[in-house]
C-alpha positions in Angstrom: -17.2 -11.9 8.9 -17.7 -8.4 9.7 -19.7 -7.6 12.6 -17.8 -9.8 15.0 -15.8 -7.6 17.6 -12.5 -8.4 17.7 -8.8 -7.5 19.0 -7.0 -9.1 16.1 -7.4 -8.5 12.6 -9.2 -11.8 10.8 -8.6 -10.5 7.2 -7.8 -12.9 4.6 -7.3 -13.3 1.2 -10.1 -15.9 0.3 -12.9 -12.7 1.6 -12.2 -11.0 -1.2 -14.8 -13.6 -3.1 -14.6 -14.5 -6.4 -14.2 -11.7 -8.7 -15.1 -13.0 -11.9 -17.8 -15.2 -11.4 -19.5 -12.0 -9.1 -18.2 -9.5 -11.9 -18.7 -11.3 -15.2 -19.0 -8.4 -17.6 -17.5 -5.7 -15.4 -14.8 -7.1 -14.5 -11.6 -6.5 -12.2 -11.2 -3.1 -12.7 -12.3 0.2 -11.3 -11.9 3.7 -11.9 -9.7 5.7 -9.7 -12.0 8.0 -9.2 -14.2 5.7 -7.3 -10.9 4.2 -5.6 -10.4 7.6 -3.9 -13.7 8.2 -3.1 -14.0 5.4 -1.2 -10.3 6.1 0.5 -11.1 9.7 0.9 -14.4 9.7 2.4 -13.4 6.8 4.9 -10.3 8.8 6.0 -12.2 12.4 6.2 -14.7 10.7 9.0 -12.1 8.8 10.6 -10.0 11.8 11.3 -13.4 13.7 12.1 -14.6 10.8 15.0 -10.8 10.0 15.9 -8.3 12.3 14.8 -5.3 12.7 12.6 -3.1 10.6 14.6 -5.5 7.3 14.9 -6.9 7.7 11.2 -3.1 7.9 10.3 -2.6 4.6 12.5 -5.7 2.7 11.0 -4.7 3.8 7.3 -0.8 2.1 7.9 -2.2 -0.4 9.7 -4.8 -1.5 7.2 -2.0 -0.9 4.7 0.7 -3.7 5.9 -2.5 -5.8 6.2 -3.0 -5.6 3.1 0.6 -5.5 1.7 1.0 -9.1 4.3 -1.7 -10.2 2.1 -0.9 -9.2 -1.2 2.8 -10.6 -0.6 1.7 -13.6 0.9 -1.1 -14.5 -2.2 0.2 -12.6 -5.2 3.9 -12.4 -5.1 6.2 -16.1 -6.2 7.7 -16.7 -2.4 11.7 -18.1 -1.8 13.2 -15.5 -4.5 15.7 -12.9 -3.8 15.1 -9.9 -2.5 15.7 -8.2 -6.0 13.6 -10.7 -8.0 10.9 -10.4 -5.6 10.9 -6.2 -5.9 11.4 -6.9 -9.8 8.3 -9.1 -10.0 6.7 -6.2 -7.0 7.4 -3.6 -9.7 5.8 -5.7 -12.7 2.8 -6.6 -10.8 1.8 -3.2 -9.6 2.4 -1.8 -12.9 0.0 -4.6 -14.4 -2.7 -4.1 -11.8 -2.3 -0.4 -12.3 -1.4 0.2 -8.3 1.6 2.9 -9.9 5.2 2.7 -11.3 7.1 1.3 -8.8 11.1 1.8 -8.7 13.7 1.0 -6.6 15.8 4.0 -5.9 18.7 3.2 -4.1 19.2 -0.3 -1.8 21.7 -1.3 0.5 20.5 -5.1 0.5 23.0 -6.3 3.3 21.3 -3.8 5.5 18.1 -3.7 4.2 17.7 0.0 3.8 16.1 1.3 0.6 14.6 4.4 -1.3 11.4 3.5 -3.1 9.5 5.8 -5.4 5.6 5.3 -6.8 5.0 7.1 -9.9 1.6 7.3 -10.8 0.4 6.2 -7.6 -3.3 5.2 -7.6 -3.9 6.9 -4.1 -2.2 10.9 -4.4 -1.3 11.3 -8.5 -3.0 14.3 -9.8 -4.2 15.7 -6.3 -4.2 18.8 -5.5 -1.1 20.0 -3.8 -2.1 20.3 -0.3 1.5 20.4 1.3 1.1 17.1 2.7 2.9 13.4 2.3 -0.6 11.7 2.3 0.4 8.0 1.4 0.3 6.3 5.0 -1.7 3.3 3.7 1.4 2.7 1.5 3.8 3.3 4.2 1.9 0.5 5.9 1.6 -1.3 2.1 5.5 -1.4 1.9 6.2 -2.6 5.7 3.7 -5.4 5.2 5.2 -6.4 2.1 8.6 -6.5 3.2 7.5 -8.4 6.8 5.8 -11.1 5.1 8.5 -11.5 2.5 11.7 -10.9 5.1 10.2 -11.5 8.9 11.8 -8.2 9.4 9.6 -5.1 10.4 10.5 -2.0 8.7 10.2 1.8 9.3 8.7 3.4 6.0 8.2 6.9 6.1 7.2 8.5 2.7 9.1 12.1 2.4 7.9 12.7 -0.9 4.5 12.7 -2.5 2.1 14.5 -5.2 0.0 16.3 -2.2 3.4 17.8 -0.9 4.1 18.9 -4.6 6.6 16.2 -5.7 5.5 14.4 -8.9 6.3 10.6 -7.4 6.3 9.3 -3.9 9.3 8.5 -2.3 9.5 6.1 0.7 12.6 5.6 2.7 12.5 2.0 4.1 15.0 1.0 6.8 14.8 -1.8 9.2 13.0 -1.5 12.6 
């Protein structure tokens, strides 16, 4: 599962086991804390080993994974686009991901300012004048490629590191 090499990513949903019946008094949930440590810690070696630019490419590209996933096994599929970001926005509230908002949206061609409030991965950082979200850069694209079949440009150009108190994403289509 993973110690196979490999050229494509094999991730799916069903690996992420059965959380209740292997967490039956702890439960679903984490603290942040531990959230970022994990995050943190894995991005502070990969840019040590690799470098900014490929722990910045592995961090979006684990993020659209994931946002593929989390699309593809969590959101209701064959909405519109605004009851799918209304249901995106409830669901990330609920699971405690951040506040999610949708700015601005020119639907016809599907361009869009998205902000994160209380984002689980920069909120309450210290300001390091930085946009640090790149795993949800990659989050957003992969939600909005498994929901569209578009690929999108997401490029966050606000965030708590950089000293903005939400994190803004500007989504346009590739």
């Amino acid at each position: 599962m993973f110690r196979e090499e490999r050229d494509e990513s094999q991730f799916k949903w069903n690996m992420l086991g059965d959380i209740n019946e292997g967490r039956p008094n702890l439960g679903p949930m984490v603290h942040v804390a531990v959230y970022r440590l994990m995050q943190y810690t894995l991005r502070d070696i990969l840019i040590r080993d690799s470098g900014v630019e490929e722990a910045d490419r592995i961090f979006f590209e684990a993020g659209k994974k994931a946002g593929e996933q989390f699309c593809e096994n969590i959101l209701t599929q064959n909405r519109d686009v605004n009851a799918m970001l209304t249901e995106l926005e409830q669901t990330m509230r609920n699971l405690g991901i951040g506040i999610l908002r949708v700015e601005s949206a020119d639907v016809e061609r599907g361009a869009f300012v998205i902000t994160v409030a209380e984002d689980l991965d920069c909120s309450g950082i210290p300001v390091c004048s930085e946009e640090i979200c790149i795993y949800d850069e990659g989050f957003i694209a992969g939600l909005l490629l498994a929901y569209t079949g578009t690929d999108f440009n997401v490029k966050e150009v606000d965030c708590w590191g950089s000293g903005g108190r939400i994190c803004r994403f500007r989504v346009d289509p590739k």
